[in-house]
N, C-alpha and C positions, 0 to 999 in steps of 0.2 A: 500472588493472591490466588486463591486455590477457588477453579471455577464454579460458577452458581446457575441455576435456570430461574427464572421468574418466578409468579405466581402460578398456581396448576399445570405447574412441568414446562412452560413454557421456552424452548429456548433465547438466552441473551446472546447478543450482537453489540461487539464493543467494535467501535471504530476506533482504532490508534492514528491520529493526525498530525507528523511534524511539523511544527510552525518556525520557520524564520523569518522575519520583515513581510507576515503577511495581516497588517493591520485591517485591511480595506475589504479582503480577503475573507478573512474568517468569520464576519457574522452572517455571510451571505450562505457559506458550505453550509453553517450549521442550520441555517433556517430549513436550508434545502434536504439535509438530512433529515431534520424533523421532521418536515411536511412529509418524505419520503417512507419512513419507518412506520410513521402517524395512520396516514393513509392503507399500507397494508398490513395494518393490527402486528406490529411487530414491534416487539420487548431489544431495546438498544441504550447504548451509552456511548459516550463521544469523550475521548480520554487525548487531551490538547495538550503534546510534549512541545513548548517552546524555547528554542536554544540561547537567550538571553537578548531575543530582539532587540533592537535599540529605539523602534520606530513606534511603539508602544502598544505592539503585539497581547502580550502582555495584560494592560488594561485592559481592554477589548473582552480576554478572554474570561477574567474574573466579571464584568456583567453578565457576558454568556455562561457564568458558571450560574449568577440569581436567574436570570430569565428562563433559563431551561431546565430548570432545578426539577428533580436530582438525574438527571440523565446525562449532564457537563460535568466533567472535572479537568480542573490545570496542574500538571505536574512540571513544571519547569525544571530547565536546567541553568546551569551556569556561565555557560559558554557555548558554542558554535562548535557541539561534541561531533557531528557527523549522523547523515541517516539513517543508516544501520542501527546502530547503538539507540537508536531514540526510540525505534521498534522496540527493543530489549528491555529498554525504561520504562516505557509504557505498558509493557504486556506485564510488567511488576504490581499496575495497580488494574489493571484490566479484569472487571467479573466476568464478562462472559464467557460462555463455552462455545462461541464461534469468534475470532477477530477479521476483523477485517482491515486491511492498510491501504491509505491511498494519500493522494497528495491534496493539500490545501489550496490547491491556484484553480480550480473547475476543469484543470485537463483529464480530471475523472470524475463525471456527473454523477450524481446519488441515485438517477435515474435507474442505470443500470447494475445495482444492487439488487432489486426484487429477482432480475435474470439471473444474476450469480448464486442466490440463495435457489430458485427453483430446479437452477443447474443440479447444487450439491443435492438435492433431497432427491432429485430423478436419481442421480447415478450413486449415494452416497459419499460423493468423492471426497476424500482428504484435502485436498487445494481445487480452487476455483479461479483461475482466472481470465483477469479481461485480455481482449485478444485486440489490436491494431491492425493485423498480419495476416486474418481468416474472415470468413467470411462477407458481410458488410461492412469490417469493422475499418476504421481508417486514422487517418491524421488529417486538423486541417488549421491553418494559419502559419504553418513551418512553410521556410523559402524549399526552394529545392534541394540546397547543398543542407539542409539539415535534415529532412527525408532522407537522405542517398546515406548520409550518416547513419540516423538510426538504422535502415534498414542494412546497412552495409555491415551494422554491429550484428544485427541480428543471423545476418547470413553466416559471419565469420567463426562466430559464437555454435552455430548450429551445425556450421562445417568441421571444425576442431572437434564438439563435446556431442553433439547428437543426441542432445535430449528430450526429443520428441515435443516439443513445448512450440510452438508457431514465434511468440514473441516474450522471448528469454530475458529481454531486459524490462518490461513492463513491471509497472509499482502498484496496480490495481487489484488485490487477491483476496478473497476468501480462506481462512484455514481453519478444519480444526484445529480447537486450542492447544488441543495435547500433542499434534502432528507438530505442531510452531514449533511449541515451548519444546520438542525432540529435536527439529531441526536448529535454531538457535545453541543448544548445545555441543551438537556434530559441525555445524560449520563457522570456522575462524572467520570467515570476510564478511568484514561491517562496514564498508564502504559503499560507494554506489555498482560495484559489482556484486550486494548482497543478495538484489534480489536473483540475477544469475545464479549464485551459490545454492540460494536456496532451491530452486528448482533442478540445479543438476542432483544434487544431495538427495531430493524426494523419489528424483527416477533411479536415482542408485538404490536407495530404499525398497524399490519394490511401492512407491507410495501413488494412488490414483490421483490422477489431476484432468478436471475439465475442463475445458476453454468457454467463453461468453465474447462475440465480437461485441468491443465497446468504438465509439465514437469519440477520439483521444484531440483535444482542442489545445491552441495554442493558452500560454495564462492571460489571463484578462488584467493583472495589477499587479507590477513589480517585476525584477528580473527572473531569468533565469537562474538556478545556482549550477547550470551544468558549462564547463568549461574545458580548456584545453587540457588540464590535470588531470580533470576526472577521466577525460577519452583514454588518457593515458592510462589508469588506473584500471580503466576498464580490460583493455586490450591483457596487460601483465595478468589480471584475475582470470580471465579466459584460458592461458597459458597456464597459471599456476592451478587450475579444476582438470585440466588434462593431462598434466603432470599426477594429479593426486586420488584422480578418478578413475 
């Protein structure tokens, strides 16, 4: 869908949200997005890809699509396609001319979106995003050996690809639309090493990217979907951008 700005030029701000087995979850993000958007006079939509929950995800999202009308919309899928790919889906029906992606569990608050957006207009940057890794920004409710993890990736990832990026594997970003919809087509990997991909690919590019320290929380309802696979998947994606890059 080919992007739009609001009324009187204004720019739109589409949030793309994967949903799996976040029933409990998702009327609470979206409240907090409204209130969030609401509050600083900003023109957004909230585009809810869920991968055939079974926990009745789902429902949920079709009343958030009456109650928040027209700023919801559900595009589902069929099956449990991967997060990568749901980005790709969504930004298919996505109007705005800025997206934004984040995860549905609150371990990225809506909070700091007004900072991400004042970030791109100071610097006009191409990507924005949230940082765990700089400044104030942190993790909190993860034991130890899952800290020493992430941050273990992050080192590994920075030591092999050297992408200038503080935290390489973060899912919290601002992008221009047109910068995305370039990179989605330049990079193969839709796994959970996309978003790594995606940021190696934009420094390859020559593309500006900001950083905003965010405040990264453990999920309040339901599991994680990150497992011993995905570690795996990770590590091979880091090898296969260094190989390619």
């Amino acid at each position: 869908m080919a992007p739009v700005k609001s009324g009187k030029g204004k720019d739109l701000y589409s949030v793309i949200l994967p949903t799996f087995n976040e029933r409990q979850n998702l009327p609470i993000i979206t409240w907090l997005l409204n209130r969030t958007f609401t509050e600083q006079k900003l023109d957004w939509e909230l585009v809810i890809v869920d991968d055939g929950s079974p926990d009745g995800t789902q429902d949920v999202a079709k009343q958030l699509v009456k109650v928040y009308s027209p700023h919801v919309q559900l595009r589902p899928r069929t099956g449990k396609l991967g997060l990568g790919t749901a980005y790709v889906h969504g930004l298919k029906f996505a109007k705005g001319n800025f997206i934004i992606i984040m995860d549905a569990d609150f371990s990225h608050h809506p909070k700091f979106i007004p900072q991400m957006i004042a970030k791109q207009q100071q610097g006009n940057y191409d990507i924005v995003t949230g940082t765990r890794y700089a400044g104030d920004g942190g993790v909190y409710g993860w034991d130890l050996k899952r800290k020493l993890t992430s941050k273990g990736a992050n080192i590994f990832a920075d030591t092999v690809l050297r992408p200038g990026v503080s935290d390489l594997t973060g899912s919290f970003r601002l992008y221009k639309r047109a910068v995305l919809e370039k990179l989605f087509d330049s990079t193969e990997a839709r796994g959970f090493t996309m978003q790594m991909a995606l940021a190696v690919t934009a420094k390859a590019k020559g593309l500006s990217i900001g950083e905003v320290p965010i405040s990264f929380v453990d999920r309040v309802y339901g599991d994680s979907k990150l497992g011993g696979e995905e570690i795996v998947e990770y590590a091979k994606g880091v090898l296969q951008l260094w190989w390619t890059t």
